[in-house]
C-alpha positions in Angstrom: -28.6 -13.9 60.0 -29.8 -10.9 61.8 -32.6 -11.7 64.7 -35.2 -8.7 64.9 -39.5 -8.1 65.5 -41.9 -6.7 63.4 -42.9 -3.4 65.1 -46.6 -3.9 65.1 -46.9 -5.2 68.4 -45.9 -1.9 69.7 -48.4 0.6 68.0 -48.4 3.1 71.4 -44.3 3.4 70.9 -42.5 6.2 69.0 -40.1 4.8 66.2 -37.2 5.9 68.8 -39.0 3.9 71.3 -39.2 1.0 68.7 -35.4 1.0 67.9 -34.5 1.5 72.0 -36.8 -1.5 72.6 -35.0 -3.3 70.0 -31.5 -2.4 71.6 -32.7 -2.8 75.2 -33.8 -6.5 74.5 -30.8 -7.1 72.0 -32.2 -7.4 68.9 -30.8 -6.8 65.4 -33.3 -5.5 63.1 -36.6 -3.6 63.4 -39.2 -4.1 60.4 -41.2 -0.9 60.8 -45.0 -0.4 60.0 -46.0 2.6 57.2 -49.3 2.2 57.2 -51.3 5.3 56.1 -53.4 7.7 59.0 -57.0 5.4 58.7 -59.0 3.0 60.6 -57.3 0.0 60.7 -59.8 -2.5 59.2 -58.2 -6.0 61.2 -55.8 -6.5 64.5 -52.4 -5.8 63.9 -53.0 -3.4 61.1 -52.6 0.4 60.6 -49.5 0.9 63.3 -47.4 3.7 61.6 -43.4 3.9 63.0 -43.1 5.6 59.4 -44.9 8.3 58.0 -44.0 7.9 53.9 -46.3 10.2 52.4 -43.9 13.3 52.5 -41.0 11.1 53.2 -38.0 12.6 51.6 -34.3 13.1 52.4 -34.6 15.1 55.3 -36.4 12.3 56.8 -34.5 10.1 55.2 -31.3 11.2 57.0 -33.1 11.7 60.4 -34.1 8.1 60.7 -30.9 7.2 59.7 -29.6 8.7 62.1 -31.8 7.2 64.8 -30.5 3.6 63.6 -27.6 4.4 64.0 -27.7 5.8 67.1 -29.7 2.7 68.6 -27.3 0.8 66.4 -30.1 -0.8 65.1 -30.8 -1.9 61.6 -34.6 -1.6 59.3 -34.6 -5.4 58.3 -37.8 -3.7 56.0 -41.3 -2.0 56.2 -44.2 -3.3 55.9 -47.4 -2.7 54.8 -49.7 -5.7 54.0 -53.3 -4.2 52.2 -55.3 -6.2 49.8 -54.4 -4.9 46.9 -56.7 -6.5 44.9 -59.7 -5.5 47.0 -63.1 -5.9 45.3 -63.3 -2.3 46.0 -61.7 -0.4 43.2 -61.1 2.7 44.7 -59.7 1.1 47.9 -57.6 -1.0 45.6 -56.3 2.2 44.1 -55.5 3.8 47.5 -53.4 0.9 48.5 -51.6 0.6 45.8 -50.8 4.4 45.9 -49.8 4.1 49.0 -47.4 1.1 48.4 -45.7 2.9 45.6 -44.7 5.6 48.3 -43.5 2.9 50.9 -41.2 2.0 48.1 -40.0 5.0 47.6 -39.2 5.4 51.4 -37.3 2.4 51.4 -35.3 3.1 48.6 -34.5 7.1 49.9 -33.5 5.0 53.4 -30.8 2.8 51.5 -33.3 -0.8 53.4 -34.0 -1.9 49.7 -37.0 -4.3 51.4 -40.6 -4.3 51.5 -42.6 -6.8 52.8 -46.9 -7.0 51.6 -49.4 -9.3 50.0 -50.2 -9.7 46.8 -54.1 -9.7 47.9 -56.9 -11.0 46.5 -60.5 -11.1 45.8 -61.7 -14.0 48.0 -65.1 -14.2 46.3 -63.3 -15.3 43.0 -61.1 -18.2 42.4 -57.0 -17.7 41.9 -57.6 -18.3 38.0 -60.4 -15.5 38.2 -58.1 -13.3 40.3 -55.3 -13.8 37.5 -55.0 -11.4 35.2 -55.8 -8.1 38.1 -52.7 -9.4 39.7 -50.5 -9.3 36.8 -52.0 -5.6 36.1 -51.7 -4.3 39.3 -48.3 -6.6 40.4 -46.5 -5.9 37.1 -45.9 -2.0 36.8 -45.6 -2.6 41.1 -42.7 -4.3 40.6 -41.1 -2.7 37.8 -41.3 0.2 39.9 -39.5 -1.3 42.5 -36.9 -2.7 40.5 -36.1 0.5 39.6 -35.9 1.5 42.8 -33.5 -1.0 43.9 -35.9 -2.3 46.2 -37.3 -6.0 46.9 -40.5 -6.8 47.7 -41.2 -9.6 49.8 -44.7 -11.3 49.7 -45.6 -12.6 52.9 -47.8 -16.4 52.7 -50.3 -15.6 55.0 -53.7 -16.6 53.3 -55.9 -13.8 55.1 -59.1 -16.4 55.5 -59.9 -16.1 59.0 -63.1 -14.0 59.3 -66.0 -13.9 57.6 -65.6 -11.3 55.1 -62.2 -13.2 53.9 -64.5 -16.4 52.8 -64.0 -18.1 50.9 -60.8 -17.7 49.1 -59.0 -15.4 51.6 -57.1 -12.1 50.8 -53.5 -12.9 49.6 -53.0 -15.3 46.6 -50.2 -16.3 47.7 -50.6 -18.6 49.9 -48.9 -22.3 48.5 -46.0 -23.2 47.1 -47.4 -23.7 43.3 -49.1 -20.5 43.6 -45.3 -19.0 44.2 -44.0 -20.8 41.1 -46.8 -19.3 39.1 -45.9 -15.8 40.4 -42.3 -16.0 39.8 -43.2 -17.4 36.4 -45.5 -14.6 35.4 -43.3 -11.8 37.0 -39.6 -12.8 36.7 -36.6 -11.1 38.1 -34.7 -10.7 41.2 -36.9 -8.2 43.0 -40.2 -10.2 43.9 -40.0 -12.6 46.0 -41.1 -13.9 49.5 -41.5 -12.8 52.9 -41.2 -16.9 54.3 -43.3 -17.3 57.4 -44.3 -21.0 58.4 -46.7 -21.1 60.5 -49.0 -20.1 57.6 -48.0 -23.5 56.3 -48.5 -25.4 59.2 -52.3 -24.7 59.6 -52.9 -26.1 56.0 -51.1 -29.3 56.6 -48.2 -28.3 54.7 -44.2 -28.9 54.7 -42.8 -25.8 56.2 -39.4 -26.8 55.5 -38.8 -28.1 51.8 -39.9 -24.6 50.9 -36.8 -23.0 52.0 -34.8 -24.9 49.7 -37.0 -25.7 46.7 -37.2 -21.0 46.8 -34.0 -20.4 48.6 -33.2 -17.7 46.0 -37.3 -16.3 46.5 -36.8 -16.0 50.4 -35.7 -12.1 51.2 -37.4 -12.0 54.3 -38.7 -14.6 57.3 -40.9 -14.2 60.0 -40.7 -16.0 63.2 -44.3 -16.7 64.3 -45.1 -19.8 66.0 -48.7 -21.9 65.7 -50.6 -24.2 67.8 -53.1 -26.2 66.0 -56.0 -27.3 68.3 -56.3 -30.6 67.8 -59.2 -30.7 69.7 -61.0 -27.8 68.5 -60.7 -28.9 64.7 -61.7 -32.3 65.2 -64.9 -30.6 66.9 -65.3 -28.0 63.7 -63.1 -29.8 60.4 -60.7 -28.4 58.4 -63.6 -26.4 56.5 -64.4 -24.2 59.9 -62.7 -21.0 60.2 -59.2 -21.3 60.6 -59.2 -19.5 64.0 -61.0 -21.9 65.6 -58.3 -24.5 65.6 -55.4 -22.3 64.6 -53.7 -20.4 67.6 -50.8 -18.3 66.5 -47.8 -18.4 69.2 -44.4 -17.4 70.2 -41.6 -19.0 68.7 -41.0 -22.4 71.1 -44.7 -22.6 72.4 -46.2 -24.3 68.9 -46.0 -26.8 66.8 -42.7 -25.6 64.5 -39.4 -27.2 65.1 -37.4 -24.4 65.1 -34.1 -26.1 65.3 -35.0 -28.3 62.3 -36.5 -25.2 60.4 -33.1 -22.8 60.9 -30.7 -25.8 59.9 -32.4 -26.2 56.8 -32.3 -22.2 56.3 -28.8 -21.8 57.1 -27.9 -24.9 54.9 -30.0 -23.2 51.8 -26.9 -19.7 52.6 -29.7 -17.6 53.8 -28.3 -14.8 55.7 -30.5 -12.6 56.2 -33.4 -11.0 58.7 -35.5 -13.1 60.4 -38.0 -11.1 62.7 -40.3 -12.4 65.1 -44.3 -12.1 65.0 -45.9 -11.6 67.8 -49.3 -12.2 67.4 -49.8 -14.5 71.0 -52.8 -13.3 72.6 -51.6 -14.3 75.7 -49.0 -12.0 75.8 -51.3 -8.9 74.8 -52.6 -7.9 78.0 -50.3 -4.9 78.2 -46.9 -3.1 77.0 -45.2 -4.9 79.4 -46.5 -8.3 78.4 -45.8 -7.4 74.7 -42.3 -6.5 75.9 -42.1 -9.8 77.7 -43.4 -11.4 74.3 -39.8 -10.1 72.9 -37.9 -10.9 75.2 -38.9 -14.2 75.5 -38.7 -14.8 71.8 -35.4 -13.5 72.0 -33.9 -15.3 74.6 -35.6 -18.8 72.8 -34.1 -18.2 69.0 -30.6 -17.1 70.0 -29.6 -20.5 70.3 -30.2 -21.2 66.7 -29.5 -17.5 65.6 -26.5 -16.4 67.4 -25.6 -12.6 67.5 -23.5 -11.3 64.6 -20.3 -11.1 66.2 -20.5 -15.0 67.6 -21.6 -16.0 64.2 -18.8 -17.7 61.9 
């Protein structure tokens, strides 16, 4: 396995910066940001380490070359829209825009790219059906002739008000998955395995890795702290944030030793790239930095550094 961050938390930094950080604190892997030049529409959206509009083999070949001068490695990008936005035209713009991050990946020689599926959270997953299978189908044909994977991450996108009720990413549950991978076969779709997402909704976070071993491309590390206080003041049926408090990996409720035995048993060897969405940490660059590091320092002892591993 190959330990790295997803580059969101450092919108300010250059991509050199982003790959020097990653170096400096000893990480493996970088998965970089392409989000187009808008207004970012939530936290955590709209950083941009990779312009892939024009993106071509010039640019190909410089970023290469700033990998390997950092020595190292794009575990991905990611760009995570609702593709299956109410809004047509917004839908269209997205998906336009994914096509291109594709395309990036693919002139790069990364062959990942990690999204949502979306969804329309006024309408039920049944409802939401047969636009996802339109939308997802020529998506991933595209990318499957481009050599490229797509990972979908399970993050259910419910937490604010205009995400109510069904949230913006279908797929958020296991069975949901299956019916994915059923309706869209082959070896380029698949998942982009965070747990905490599963944790919040009372879910095993575990049997997941094996029962999709061959689904998992991608895994991000991002902790959770469920407020047990909080939700027994609010229910289940509040908004999630106000009981669910994403962490750093070691300061929730994930067993992270448990959880990487069960990934190395399923022969995943892969990247796995910490989250940080901790909001304790986001005070500054140099708390985000200490965010890193920390994480670092914490999963090395269950993912040891390529030359220690056997």
């Amino acid at each position: 396995m190959q330990l790295g961050f997803v580059s969101a938390i450092l919108p300010e930094l250059s991509l050199e910066s982003v790959l020097a950080t990653a170096a400096e604190i000893g990480y493996e892997c970088v998965e970089l940001m392409c989000w187009p030049a808008e207004k970012a529409d939530r936290r955590y959206a709209g950083v941009r380490h990779l312009e892939v509009e024009h993106f071509d083999d010039e640019a190909a070949r410089h970023v290469n070359a700033l990998v390997a001068r950092h020595g190292v490695s794009i575990s991905g990008l990611g760009y995570y829209p609702n593709l299956l936005s109410a809004n047509r035209a917004d839908a269209e713009r997205f998906r336009q825009h994914l096509r291109k991050v594709i395309e990036a990946a693919a002139l790069l020689g990364v062959g990942q790219v990690n999204t949502f599926a979306g969804r329309d959270p006024a309408r039920s997953v049944a409802d939401n059906w047969p636009r996802f299978l339109e939308i997802w189908g020529p998506l991933v044909e595209h990318a499957t002739t481009c050599n490229v994977r797509i990972g979908i991450e399970n993050c259910p996108m419910l937490f604010t008000e205009d995400e109510w009720p069904g949230g913006k990413n279908l797929a958020s549950s296991p069975a949901i998955w299956r019916r994915m991978f059923d309706d869209l076969p082959g070896d380029h779709f698949g998942l982009n395995y965070d747990p905490s997402h599963l944790v919040w909704q009372q879910m095993d976070y575990l049997q997941p890795l094996e029962d999709f071993a061959d689904r998992i491309f991608h895994v991000h590390a991002k902790d959770v702290r469920v407020d047990v206080r909080r939700r027994n003041q609010v229910g289940i049926l509040a908004y999630p944030l106000e009981y669910h408090v994403p962490k750093l990996p070691g300061l929730g409720d994930i067993h992270w030793g448990q959880f990487f035995s069960v990934l190395g048993d399923t022969g995943y060897q892969g990247p796995v790239c910490v989250e940080v969405e901790d909001r304790v940490y986001e005070n500054s660059l140099a708390t985000r930095h200490q965010a890193l590091q920390q994480s670092c320092d914490y999963l090395r002892q269950f993912v040891p550094r390529p030359e220690e591993q056997p």
